[in-house]
N, C-alpha and C positions, 0 to 999 in steps of 0.2 A: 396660578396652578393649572386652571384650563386649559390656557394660551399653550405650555410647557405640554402637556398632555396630546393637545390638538398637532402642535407642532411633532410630537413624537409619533403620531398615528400617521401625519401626512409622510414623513421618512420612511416609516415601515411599510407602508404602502408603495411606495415609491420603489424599494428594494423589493419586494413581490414583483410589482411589476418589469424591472431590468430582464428578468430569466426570458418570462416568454417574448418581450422585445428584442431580445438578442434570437431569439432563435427564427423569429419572425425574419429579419434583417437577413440572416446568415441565410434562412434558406434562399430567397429572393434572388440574394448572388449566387448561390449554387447553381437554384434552378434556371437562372438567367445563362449562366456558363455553358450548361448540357454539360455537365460535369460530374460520373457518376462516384470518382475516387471519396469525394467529403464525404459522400452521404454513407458507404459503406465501411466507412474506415471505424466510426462508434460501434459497429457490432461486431467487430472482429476484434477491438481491444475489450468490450465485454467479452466475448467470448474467452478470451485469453485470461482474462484477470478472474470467471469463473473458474474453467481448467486448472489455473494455479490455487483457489481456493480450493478444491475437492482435491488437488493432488495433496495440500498440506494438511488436510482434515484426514485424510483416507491413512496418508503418513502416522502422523500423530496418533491415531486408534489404532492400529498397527506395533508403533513403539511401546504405547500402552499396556498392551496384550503379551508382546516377548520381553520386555524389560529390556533393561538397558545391554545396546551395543558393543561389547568391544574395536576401539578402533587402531589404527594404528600408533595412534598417538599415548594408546596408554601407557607406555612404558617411559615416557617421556614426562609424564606430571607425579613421575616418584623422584628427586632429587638424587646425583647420582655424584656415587664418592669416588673420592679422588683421594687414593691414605697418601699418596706422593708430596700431596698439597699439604696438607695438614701436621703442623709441627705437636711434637711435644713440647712439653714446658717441663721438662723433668731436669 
């Protein structure tokens, strides 16, 4: 049971430690390159991926507030007759 334990703790550790070896590694080839594209490109997809959070939060309380939209489609999820189609059975 130990063994199994000790063995499970050395894994988990091991998995903590990959993030900051990877980021160690990456930067070394960056900084080695004079390459300023890598290093700036992470804060501009954060930036982006917040912008698109606050755009769909700011939406959402927004919809909230006026209720539901009419859009062009409603008229299309009422089912629409056709009496040409439709036989009697008389």
């Amino acid at each position: 049971m130990f063994a199994f334990v000790g063995a499970a703790s050395v894994f988990v550790t091991l998995l903590i430690l990959t993030g900051p070896l990877f980021m160690v590694q990456l930067y070394d080839r960056i900084l080695s390159s004079r390459s300023e594209a890598p290093l700036v490109a992470p804060g501009r997809w954060r930036r982006a991926a917040l912008a698109e959070w606050e755009q769909k939060t700011h939406l959402t309380q927004l919809f909230r507030f006026i209720g539901p939209v009419p859009t062009a489609w409603a008229p299309l999820s009422k089912p629409i007759r056709r009496p040409w189609l439709c036989r009697s059975k008389a």
